[in-house]
C-alpha positions in Angstrom: 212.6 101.8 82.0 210.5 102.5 78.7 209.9 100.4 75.6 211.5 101.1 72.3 210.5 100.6 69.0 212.8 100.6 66.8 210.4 100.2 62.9 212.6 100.3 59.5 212.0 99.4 55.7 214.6 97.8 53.5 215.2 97.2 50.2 218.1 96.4 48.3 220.0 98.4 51.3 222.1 95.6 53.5 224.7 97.5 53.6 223.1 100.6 55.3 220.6 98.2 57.6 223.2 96.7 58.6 225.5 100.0 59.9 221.8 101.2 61.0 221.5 98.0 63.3 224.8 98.1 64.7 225.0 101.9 65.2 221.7 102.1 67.5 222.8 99.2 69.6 226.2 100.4 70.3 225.2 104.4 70.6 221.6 104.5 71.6 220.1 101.3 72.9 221.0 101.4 76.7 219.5 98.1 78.3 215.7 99.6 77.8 213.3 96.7 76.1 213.7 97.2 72.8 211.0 96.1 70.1 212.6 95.8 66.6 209.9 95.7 63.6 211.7 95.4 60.3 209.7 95.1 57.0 212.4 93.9 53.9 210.0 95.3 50.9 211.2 92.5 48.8 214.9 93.1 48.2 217.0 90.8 45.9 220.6 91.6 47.3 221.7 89.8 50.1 219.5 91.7 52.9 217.5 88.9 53.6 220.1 86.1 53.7 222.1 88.5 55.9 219.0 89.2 58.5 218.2 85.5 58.8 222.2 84.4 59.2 222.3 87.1 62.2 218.4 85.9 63.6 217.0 88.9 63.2 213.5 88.6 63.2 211.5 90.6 60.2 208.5 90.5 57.8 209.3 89.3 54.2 207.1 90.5 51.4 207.6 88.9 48.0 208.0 92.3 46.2 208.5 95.9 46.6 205.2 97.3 47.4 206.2 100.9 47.8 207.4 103.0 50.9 203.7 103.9 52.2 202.5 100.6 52.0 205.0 98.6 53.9 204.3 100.9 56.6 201.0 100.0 56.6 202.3 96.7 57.1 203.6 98.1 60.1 200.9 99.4 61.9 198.8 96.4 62.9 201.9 95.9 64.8 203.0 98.7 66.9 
């Protein structure tokens, strides 16, 4: 058994996180630990509502600080 990290950014991209979610649990996730670190870079659609409905656990920043820098967010982390 290994650990799995699973790290993603969003913003303004529910739609896609959410087939992204779903697609790795039903095709790739096979009962290993997985470790999910999700950064929402300060969307405004419905991607955080729709994360904390379905209790998935991510970092909220207020505003969209760029690609590069919400991965730096990130690292502290892994």
């Amino acid at each position: 058994m290994q650990d799995i990290t699973l790290v993603t950014i969003n913003w303004q991209q529910r739609k896609v996180l959410e087939l992204m979610l779903k697609s790795y649990v039903l095709y790739h996730y096979k009962e290993d630990k997985l470790k999910l670190i999700l950064v929402d870079n300060g969307s405004e659609d419905d991607s955080k509502e729709w994360l904390i409905h379905n209790k998935i656990p991510f970092i909220s920043l207020p505003e969209n600080i760029g690609h590069e820098q919400a991965i730096n967010h990130i690292y502290p982390l892994i």
